[in-house]
C-alpha positions, 0 to 999 in steps of 0.5 A: 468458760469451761475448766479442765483439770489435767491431774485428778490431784488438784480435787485432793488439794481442795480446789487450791491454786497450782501454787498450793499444791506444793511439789505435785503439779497441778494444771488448769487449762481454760477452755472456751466452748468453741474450742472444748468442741473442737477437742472432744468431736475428734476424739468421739468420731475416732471411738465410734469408729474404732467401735465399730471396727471399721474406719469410715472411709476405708476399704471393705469386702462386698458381696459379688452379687450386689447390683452396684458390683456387677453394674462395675464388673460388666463395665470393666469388662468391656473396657478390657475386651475393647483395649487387648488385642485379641480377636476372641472375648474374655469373661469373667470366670470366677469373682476373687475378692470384692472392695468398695471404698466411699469416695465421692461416690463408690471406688470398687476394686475387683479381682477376677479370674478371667478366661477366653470364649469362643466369640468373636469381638465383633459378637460382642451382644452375643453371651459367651460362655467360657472354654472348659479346655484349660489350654484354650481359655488360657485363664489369667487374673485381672484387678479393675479398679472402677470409679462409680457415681451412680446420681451423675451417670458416671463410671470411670476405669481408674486402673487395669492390671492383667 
């Protein structure tokens, strides 16, 4: 058993029982280990994680050259290709912003600016570089958000918006 003093009023007093602190309120809460546990991890992780400044678990910026990343982007680019109606390519023009979240695996949100080729979609092992012609690469942005569980060989298209 383990005894909590909730106010340090109760060390002034002498030790007493609550009876004898007069009008100043003295509690002792009784905890039994499980349950002193059960109170103090909560409160440690929420520290760490505060002192560290980021939430475990939460969205943070990655770098666009990280292998996981671009294994991401590549997929979702070809997923985009595959389900527009166009009968040219797009490509990736500029990489804008980068997060990775760890959810049973890695959940990446990508925002590109992408642009048309010259290829064809039937071209597709082809590499294709983007038109310099603003008018005919008609640039525009997309946000993929990809599901990826590298161990299972799994990738998942969560979102697309154009």
């Amino acid at each position: 058993m383990y005894t909590l003093a909730v106010t340090s009023l109760f060390r002034e007093h002498g030790g007493r029982d609550e009876k004898s602190c007069g009008s100043i309120v003295c509690v002792r809460i009784r905890l039994d280990r499980n349950t002193m546990w059960k109170l103090v991890l909560p409160v440690l992780a929420a520290v760490l994680a505060v002192g560290w400044g980021v939430l475990v678990g939460a969205p943070s910026d990655v770098d666009a050259n990280d292998a996981g990343v671009q294994d991401a982007l590549n997929f979702a680019v070809v997923k985009h290709n595959r389900g527009t109606n166009d009968m040219y390519l797009s490509q990736v023009a500029e990489v804008v912003k980068v997060q990775r979240q760890l959810v049973s695996g890695n959940k990446y949100t990508i925002t590109v600016k992408m642009a048309k080729t010259p290829c064809r979609k039937e071209s597709a092992n082809e590499v294709c570089a983007i038109y310099q012609d603003q008018e005919l690469a008609r640039p525009y942005e997309c946000r993929f958000v990809v599901w990826s569980r590298p161990w299972l060989g799994d990738i998942t298209m969560l979102d697309e918006k154009c």
